[in-house]
C-alpha positions as CSV (number, residue, x, y, z in Angstrom):
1,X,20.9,8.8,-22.0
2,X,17.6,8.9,-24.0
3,X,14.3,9.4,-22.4
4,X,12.7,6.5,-24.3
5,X,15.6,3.7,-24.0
6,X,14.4,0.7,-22.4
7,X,15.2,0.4,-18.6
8,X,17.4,-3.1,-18.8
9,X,19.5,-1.3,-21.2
10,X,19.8,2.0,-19.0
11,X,20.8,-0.2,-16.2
12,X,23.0,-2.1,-18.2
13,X,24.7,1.5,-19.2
14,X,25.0,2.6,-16.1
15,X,26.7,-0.5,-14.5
16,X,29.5,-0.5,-17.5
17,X,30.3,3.0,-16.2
18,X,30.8,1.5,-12.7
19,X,27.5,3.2,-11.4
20,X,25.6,0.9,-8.7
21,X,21.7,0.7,-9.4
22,X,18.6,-1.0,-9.8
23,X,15.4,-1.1,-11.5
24,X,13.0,0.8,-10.2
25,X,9.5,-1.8,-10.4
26,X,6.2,-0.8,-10.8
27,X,3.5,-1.6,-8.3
28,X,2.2,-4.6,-10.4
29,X,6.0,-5.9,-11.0
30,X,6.6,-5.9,-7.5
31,X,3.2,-8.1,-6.8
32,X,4.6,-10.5,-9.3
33,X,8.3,-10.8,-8.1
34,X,9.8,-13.8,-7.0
35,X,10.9,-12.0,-3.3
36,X,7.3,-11.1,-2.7
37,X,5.9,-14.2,-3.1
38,X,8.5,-16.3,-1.5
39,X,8.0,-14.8,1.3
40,X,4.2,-13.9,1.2
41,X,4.2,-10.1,0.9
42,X,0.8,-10.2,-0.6
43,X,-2.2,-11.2,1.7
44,X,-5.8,-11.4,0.6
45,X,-8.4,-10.1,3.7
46,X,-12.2,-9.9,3.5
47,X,-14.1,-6.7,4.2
48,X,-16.9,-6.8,6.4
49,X,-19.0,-6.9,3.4
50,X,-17.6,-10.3,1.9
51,X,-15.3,-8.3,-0.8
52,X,-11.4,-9.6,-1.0
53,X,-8.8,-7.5,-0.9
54,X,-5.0,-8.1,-1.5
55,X,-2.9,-6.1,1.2
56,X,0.6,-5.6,1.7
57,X,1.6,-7.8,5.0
58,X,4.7,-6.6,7.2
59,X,7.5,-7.5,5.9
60,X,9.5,-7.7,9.0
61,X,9.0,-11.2,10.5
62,X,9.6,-11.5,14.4
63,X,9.9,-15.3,16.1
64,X,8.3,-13.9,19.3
65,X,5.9,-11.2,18.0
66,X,5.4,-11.5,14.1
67,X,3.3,-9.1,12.6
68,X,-0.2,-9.6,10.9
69,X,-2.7,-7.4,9.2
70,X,-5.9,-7.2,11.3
71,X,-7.9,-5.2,9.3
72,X,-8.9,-4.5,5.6
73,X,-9.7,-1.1,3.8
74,X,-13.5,-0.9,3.8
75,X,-16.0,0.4,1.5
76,X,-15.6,4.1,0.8
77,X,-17.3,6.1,3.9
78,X,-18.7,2.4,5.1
79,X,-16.9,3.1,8.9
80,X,-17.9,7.1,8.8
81,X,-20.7,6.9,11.4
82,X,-18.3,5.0,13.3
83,X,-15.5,7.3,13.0
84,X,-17.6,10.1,13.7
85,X,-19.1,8.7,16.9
86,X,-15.3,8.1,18.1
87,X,-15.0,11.5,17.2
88,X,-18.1,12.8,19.6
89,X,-19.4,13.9,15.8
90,X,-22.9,14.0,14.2
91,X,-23.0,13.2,10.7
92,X,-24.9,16.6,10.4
93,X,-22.4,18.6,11.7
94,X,-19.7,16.7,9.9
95,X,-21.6,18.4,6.8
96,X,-21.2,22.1,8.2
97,X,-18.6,23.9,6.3
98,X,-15.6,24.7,8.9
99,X,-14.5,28.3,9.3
100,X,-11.2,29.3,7.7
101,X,-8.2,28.8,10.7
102,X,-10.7,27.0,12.9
């Protein structure tokens, strides 16, 4: 099949010749179908800095102990000092070059 034929008509080849398949979606096609927003797949969270985020929420739902998204990607190194205090780390000696197989 060519390269450059569109996809409904690749999947509509395939499934004359008896072949089982599906299209794959793109990350914005999946945020717009019908199954993730019937059964809210897409959550919005707020950063610590007031920004909204949309974030993928678990998709397996439990009566007794459903899932939830707790926390939100921050702001690029915006946690680091935090990290690095969990880690017993400086931020000056994050900065040291590391020794090869150290």
């Amino acid at each position: 099949m060519p390269a450059n034929r569109p996809r409904s008509e690749t999947i509509d080849a395939l499934a004359k010749q008896g072949v089982t398949c599906a299209p794959v979606l793109t990350v914005n096609e999946v945020a717009e179908h019908a199954q993730t927003k019937g059964r809210d797949l897409i959550v919005k969270g707020t950063r610590k800095d007031g920004a909204e985020w949309p974030l993928l929420a678990t998709p397996v739902r439990l009566s007794r102990t459903p899932g939830k998204v707790s926390h939100v990607i921050g702001a690029l190194n915006g946690d680091m000092d935090e990290v690095l205090a969990d880690w017993g780390v400086t931020r000056q000696a994050s900065r040291r070059p590391v020794a090869a197989g150290t």
